[in-house]
MOPAC internal coordinates of N, CA, C and O (Angstrom, degrees):
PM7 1SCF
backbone

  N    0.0000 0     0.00 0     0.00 0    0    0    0
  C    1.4539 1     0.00 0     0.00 0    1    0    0
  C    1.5303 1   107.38 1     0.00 0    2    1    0
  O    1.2310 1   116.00 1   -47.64 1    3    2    1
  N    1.4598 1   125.20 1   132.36 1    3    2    1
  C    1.0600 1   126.90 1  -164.07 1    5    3    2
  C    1.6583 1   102.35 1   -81.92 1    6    5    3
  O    1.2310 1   124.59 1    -1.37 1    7    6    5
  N    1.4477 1   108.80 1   178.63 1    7    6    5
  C    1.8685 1    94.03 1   167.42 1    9    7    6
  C    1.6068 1   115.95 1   -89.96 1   10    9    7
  O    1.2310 1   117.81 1   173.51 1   11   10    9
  N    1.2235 1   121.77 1    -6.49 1   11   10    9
  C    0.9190 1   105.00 1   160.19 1   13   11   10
  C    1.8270 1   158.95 1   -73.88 1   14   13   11
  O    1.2310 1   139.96 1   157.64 1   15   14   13
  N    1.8559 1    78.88 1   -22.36 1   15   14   13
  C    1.1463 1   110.97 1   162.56 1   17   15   14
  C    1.7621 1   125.38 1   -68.00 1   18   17   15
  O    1.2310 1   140.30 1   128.44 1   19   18   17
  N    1.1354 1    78.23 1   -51.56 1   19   18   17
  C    2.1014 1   104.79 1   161.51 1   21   19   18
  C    1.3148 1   111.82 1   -34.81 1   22   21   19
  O    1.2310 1   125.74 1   110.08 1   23   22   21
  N    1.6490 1   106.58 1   -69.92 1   23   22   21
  C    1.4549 1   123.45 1   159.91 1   25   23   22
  C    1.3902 1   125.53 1   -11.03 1   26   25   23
  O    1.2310 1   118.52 1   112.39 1   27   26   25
  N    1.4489 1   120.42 1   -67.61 1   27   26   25
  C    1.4864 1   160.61 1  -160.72 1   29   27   26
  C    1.5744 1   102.57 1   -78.23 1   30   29   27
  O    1.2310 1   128.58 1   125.65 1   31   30   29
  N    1.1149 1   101.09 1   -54.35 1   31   30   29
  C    1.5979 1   129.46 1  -162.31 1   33   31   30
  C    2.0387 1    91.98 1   -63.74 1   34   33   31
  O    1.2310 1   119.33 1   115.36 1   35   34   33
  N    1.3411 1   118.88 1   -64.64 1   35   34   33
  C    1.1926 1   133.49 1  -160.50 1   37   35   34
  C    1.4462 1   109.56 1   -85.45 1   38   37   35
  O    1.2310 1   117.44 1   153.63 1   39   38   37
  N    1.6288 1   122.47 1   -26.37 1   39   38   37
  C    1.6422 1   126.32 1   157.89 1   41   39   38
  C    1.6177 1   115.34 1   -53.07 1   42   41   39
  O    1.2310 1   123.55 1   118.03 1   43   42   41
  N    1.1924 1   110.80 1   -61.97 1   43   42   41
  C    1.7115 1   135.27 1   156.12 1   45   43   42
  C    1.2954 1   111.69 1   -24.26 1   46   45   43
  O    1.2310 1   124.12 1   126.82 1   47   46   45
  N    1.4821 1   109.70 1   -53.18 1   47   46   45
  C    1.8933 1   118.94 1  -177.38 1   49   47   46
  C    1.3602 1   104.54 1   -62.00 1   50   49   47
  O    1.2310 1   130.39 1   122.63 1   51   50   49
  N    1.3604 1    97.57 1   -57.37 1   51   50   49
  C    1.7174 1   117.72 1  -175.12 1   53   51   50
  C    1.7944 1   126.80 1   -30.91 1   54   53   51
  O    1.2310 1   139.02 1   122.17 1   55   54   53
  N    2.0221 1    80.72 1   -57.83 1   55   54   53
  C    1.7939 1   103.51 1  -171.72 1   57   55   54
  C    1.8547 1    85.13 1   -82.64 1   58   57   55
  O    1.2310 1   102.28 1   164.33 1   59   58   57
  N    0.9521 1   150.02 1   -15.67 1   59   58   57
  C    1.1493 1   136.11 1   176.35 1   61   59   58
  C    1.8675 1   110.13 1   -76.67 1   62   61   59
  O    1.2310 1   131.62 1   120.35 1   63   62   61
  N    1.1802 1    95.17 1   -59.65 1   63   62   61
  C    1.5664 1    91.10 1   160.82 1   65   63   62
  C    0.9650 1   104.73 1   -33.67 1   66   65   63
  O    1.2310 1   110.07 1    82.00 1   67   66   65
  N    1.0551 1   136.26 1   -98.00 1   67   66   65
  C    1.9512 1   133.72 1  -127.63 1   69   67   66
  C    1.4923 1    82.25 1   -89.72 1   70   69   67
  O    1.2310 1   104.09 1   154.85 1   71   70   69
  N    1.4596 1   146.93 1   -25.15 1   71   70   69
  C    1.3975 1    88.48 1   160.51 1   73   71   70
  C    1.2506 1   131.26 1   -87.41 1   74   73   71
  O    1.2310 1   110.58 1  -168.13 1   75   74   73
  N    0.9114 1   135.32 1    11.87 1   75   74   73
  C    2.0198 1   139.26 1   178.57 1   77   75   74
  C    1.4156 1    83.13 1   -95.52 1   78   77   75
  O    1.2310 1    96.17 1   146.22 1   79   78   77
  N    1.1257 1   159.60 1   -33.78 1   79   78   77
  C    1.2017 1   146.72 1   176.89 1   81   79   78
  C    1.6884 1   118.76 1   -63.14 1   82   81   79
  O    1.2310 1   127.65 1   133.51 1   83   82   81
  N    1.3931 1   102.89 1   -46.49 1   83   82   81
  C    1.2308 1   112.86 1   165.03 1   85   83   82
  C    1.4677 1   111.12 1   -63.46 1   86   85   83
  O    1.2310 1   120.37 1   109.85 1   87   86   85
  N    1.2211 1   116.89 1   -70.15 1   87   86   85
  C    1.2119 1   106.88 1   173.14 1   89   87   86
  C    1.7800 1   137.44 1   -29.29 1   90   89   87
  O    1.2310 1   135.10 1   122.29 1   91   90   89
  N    1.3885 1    88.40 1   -57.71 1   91   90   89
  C    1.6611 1    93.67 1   174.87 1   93   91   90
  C    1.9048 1   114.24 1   -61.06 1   94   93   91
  O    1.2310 1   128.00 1   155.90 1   95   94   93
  N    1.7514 1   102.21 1   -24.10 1   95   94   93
  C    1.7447 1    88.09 1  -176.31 1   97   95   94
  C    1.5977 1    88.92 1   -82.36 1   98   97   95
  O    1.2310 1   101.33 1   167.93 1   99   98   97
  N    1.1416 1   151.61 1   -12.07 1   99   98   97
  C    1.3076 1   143.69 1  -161.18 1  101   99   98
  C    1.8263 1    87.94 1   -87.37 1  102  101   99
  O    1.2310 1   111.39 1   113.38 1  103  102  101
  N    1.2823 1   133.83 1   -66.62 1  103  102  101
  C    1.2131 1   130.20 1  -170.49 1  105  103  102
  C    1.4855 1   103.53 1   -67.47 1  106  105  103
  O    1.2310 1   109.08 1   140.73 1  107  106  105
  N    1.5343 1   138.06 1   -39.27 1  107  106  105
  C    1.7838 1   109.99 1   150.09 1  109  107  106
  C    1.3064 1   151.90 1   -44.07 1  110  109  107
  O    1.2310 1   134.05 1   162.39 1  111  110  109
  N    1.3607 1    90.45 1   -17.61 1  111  110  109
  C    1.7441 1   123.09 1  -171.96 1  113  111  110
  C    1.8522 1    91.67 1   -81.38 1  114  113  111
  O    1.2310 1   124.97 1   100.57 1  115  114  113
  N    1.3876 1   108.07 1   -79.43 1  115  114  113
  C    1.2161 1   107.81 1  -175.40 1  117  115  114
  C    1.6899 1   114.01 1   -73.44 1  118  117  115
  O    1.2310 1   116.33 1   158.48 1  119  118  117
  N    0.6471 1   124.57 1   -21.52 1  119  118  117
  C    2.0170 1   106.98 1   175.10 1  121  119  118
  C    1.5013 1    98.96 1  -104.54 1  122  121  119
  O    1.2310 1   106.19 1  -167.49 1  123  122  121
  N    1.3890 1   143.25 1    12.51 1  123  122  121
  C    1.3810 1   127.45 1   176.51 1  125  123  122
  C    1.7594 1   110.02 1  -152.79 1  126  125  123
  O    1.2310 1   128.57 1   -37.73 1  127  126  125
  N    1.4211 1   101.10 1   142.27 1  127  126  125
  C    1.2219 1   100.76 1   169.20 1  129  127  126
  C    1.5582 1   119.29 1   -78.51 1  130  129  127
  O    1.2310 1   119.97 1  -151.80 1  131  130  129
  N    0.9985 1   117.67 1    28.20 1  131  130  129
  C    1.6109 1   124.31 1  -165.96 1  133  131  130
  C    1.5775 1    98.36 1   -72.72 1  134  133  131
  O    1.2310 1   119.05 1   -32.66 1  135  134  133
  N    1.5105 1   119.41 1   147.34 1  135  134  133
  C    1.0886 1   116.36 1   139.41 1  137  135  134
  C    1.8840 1   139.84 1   -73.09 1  138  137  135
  O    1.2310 1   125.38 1   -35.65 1  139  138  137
  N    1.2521 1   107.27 1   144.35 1  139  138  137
  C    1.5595 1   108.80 1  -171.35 1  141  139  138
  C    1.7325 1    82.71 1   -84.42 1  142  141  139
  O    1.2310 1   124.71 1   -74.97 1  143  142  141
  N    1.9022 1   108.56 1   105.03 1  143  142  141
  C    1.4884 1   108.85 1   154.05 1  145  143  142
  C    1.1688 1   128.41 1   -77.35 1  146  145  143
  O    1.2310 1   111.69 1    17.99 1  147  146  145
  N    1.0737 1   133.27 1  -162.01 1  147  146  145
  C    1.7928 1   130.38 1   153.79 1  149  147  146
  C    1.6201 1    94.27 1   -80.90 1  150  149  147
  O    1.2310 1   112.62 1   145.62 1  151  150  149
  N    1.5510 1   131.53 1   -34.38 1  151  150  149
  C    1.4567 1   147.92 1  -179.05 1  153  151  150
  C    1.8374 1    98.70 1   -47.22 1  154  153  151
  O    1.2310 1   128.58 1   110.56 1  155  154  153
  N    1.6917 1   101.07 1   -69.44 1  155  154  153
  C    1.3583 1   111.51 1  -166.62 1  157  155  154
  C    1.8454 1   106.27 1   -73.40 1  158  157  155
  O    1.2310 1   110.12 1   159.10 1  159  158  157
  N    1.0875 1   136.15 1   -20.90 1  159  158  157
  C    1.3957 1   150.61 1   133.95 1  161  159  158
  C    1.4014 1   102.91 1   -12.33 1  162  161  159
  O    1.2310 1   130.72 1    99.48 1  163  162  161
  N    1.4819 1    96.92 1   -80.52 1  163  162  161
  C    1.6816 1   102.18 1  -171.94 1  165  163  162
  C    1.6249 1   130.44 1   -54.17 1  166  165  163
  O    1.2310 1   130.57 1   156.17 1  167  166  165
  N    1.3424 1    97.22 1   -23.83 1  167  166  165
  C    1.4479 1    92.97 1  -159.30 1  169  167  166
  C    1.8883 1    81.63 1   -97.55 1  170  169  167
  O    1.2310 1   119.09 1   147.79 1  171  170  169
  N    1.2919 1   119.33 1   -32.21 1  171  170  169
  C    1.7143 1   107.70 1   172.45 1  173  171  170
  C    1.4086 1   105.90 1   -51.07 1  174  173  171
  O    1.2310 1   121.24 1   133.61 1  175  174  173
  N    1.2128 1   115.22 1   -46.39 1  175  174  173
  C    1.5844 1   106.99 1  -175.02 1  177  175  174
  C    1.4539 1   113.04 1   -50.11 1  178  177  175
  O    1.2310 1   117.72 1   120.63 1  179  178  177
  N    1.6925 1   121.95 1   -59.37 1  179  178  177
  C    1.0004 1   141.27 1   175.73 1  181  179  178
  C    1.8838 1   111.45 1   -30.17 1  182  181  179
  O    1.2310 1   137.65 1   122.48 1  183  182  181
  N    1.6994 1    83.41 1   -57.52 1  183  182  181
  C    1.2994 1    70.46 1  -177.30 1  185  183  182
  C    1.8946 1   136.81 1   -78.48 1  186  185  183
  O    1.2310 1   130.27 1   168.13 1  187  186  185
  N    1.7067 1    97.79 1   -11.87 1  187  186  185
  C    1.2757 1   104.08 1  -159.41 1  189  187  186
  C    2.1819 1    86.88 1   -95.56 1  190  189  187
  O    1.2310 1   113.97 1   161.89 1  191  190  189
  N    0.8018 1   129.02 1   -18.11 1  191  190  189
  C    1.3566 1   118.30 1   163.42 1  193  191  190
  C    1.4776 1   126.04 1   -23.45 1  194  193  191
  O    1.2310 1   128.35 1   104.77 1  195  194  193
  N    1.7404 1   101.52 1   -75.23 1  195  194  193
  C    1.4235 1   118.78 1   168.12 1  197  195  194
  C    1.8223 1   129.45 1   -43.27 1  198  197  195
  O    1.2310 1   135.62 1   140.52 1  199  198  197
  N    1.0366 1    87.38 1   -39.48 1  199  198  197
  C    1.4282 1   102.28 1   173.82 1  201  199  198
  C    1.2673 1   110.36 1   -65.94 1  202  201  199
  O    1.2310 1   125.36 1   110.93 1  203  202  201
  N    1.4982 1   107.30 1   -69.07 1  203  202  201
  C    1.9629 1   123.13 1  -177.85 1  205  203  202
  C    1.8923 1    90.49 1   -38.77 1  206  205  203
  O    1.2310 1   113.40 1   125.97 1  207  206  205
  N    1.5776 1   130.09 1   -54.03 1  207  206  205
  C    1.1796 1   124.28 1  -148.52 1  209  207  206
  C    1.6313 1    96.66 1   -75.48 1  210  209  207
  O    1.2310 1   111.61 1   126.12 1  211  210  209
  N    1.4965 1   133.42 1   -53.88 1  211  210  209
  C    1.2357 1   142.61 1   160.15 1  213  211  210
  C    1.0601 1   107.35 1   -21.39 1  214  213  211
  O    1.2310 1   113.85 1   132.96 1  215  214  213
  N    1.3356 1   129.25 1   -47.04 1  215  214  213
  C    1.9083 1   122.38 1  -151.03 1  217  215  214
  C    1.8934 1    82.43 1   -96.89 1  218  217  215
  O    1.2310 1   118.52 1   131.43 1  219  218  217
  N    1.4686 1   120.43 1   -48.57 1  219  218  217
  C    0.7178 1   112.29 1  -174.86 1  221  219  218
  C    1.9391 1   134.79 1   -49.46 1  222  221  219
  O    1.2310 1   132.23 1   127.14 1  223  222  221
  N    1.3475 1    93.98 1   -52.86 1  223  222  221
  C    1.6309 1   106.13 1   166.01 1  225  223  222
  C    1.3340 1   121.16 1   -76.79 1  226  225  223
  O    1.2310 1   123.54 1   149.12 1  227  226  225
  N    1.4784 1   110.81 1   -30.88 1  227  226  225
  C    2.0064 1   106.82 1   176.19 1  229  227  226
  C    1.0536 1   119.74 1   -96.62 1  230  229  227
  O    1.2310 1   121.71 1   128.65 1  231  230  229
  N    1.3031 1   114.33 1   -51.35 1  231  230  229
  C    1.7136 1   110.91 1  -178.41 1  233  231  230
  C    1.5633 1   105.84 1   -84.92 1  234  233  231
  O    1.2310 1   106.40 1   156.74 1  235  234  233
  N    1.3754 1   142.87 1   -23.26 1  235  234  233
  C    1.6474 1   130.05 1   179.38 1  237  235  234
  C    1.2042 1   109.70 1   -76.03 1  238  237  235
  O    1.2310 1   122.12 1   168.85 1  239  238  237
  N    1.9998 1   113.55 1   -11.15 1  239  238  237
  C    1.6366 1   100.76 1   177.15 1  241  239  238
  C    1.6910 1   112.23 1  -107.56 1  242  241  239
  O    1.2310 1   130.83 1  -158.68 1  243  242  241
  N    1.0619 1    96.71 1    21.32 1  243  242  241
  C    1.8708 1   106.20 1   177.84 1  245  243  242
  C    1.3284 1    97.83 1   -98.08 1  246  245  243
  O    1.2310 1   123.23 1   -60.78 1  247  246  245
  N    1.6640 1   111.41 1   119.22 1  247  246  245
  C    1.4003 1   124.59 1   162.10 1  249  247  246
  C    1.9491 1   116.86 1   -53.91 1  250  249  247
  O    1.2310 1   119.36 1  -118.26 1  251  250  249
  N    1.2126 1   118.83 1    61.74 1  251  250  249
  C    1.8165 1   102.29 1   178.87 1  253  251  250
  C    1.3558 1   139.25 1   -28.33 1  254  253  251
  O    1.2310 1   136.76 1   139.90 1  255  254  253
  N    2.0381 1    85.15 1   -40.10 1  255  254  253
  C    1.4521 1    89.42 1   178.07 1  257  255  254
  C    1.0633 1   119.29 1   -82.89 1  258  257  255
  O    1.2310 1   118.36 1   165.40 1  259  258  257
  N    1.0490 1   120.74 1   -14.60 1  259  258  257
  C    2.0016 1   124.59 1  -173.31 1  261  259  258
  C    1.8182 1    98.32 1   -62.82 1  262  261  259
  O    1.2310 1   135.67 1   125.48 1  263  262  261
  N    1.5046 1    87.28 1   -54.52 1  263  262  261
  C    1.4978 1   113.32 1  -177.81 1  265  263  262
  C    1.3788 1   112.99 1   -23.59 1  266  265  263
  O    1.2310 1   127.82 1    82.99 1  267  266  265
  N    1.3122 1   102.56 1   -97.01 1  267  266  265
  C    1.3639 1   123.48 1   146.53 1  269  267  266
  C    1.4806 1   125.96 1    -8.37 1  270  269  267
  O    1.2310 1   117.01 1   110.82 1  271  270  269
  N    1.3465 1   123.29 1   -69.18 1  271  270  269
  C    0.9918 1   124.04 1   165.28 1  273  271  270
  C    1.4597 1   145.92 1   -15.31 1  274  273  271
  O    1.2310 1   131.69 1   126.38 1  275  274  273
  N    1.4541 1    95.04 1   -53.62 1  275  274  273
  C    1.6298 1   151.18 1   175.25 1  277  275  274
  C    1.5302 1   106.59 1   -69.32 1  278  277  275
  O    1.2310 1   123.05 1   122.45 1  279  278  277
  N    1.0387 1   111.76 1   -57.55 1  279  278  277
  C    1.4110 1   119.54 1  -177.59 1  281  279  278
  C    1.4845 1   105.54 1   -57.71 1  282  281  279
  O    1.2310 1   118.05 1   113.86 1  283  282  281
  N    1.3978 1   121.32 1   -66.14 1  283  282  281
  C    1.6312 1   144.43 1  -164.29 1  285  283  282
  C    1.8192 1   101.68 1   -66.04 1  286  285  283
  O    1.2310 1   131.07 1   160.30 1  287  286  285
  N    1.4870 1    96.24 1   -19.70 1  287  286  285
  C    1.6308 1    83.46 1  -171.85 1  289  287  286
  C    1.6548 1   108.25 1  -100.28 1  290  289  287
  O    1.2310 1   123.11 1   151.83 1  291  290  289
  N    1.3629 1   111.64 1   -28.17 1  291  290  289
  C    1.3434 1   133.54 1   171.56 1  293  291  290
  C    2.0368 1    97.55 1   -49.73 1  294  293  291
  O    1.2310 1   123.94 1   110.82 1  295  294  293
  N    1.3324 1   110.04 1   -69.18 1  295  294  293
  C    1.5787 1   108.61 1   173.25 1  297  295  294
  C    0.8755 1   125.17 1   -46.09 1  298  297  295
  O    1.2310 1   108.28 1   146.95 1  299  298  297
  N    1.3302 1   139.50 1   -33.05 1  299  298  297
  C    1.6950 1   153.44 1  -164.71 1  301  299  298
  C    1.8200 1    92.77 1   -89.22 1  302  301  299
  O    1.2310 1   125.27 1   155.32 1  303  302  301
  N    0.8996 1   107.48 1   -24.68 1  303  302  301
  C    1.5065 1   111.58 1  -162.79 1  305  303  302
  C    1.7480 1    92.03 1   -98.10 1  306  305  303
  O    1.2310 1   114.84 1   138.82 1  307  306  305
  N    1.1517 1   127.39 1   -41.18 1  307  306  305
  C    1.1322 1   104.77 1   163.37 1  309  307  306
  C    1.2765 1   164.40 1   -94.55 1  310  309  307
  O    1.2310 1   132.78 1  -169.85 1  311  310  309
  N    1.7839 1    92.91 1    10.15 1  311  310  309
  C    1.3389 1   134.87 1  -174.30 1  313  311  310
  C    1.8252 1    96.42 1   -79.27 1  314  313  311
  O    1.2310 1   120.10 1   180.00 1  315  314  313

């Protein structure tokens, strides 16, 4: 992997973090009376990492549109 790609790769990780982080205190906020600790912080972080890295390596390297593409032209073709 080049560094530029690296680069790209780890900005992507980054903005995925903080938003599943955001996200998850927004869905504690509204479905729970919980307080946001530095405790409950941590374990959102914890959890939204894995995810950010998942979306990041599986779903950002799946072509949709190719995908897609493929699909819509395959139907037309058999209509």
């Amino acid at each position: 992997m080049n560094l530029k790609r690296l680069e790209v790769f780890l900005e992507f990780l980054c903005f995925g973090i903080i938003i599943g982080v955001i996200e998850d205190i927004v869905a504690i906020k509204a479905v729970t009376d919980a307080a946001i600790t530095w405790r409950v912080f941590g374990i959102i972080v914890l959890i939204a990492v894995p995810f950010a890295f998942l979306g990041e390596v599986v779903v950002d390297r799946i072509d949709f549109v190719a995908i897609l593409g493929k699909l819509f032209k395959n139907k037309e073709l058999k209509k």
